[in-house]
C-alpha positions in Angstrom: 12.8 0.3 15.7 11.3 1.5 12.6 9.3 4.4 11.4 5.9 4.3 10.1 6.0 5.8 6.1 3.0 6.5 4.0 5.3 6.9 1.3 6.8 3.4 1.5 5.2 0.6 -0.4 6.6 -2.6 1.7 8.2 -2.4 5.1 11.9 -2.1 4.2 14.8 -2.9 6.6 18.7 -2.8 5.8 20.1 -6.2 5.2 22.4 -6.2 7.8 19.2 -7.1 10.1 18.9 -10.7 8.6 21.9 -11.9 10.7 20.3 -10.6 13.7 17.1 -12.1 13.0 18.6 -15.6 11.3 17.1 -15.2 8.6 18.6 -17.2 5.3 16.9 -15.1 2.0 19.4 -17.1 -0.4 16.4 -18.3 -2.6 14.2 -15.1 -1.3 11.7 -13.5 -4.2 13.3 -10.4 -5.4 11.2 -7.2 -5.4 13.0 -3.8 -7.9 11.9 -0.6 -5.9 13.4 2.9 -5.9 12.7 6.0 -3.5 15.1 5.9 -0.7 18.4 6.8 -3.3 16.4 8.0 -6.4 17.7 5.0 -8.1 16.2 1.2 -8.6 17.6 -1.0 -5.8 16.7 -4.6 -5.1 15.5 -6.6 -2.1 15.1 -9.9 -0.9 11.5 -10.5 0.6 10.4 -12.5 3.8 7.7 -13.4 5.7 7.9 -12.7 9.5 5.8 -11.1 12.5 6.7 -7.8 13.6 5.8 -6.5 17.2 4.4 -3.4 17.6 5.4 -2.0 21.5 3.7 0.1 23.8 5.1 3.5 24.8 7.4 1.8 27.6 9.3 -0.1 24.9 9.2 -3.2 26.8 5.5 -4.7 26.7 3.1 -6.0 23.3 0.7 -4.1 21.9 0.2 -6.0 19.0 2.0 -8.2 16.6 1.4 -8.4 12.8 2.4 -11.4 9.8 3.9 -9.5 7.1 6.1 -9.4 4.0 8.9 -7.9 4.7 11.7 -6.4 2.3 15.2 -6.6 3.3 17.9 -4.4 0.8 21.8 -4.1 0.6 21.9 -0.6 -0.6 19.3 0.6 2.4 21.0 2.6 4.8 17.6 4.1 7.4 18.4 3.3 10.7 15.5 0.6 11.4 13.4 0.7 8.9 10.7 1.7 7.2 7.0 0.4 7.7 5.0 0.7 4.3 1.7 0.6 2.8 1.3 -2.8 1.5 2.2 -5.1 4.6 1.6 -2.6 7.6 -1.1 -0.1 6.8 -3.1 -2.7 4.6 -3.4 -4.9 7.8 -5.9 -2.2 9.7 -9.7 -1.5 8.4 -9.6 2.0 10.7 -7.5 3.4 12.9 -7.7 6.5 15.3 -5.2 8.3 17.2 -5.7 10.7 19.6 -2.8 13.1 20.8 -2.7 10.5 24.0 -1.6 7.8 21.6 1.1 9.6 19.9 5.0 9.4 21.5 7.0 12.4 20.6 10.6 12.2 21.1 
């Protein structure tokens, strides 16, 4: 699960999620951001689709091909889905109150 942040640049998830997903960032591009511990940190970056779910956390609504940043010293549960990579994928987007989940 991750949250939707305005104020992120890339989606950002916690390294640790690389075993889960198999994912081998050995010769990964590094990308220097800072924000989440007012210091600079460093991630690895990868490609990969991300599924967006419906409310019932089970079926699709949509999937996206993204860059994806992946950092030791990240410590949000989930993660963190940015400007460049999530919100630069839609032209316009509307919500209504219907559309919104509140937990």
């Amino acid at each position: 699960m991750a949250l939707v942040d305005s104020g992120a640049d890339y989606p950002i998830f916690p390294t640790e999620l690389t075993e889960v997903l198999k994912l081998d960032l050995t010769h990964a591009p590094v990308w220097q951001f800072s924000g989440t511990t007012g210091k600079k940190q460093l991630a690895k970056l990868a490609e990969l689709s991300l599924t967006v779910l419906k409310e019932n956390d089970e079926d699709h609504a949509f999937e996206v091909r993204t860059t994806c940043a992946f950092c030791d010293t990240f410590k949000f549960a989930g993660g963190l889905l940015g400007q460049n990579g999530f919100f630069s994928l839609f032209k316009n987007y509307v919500l209504s109150a219907e559309d919104l989940l509140w937990t």
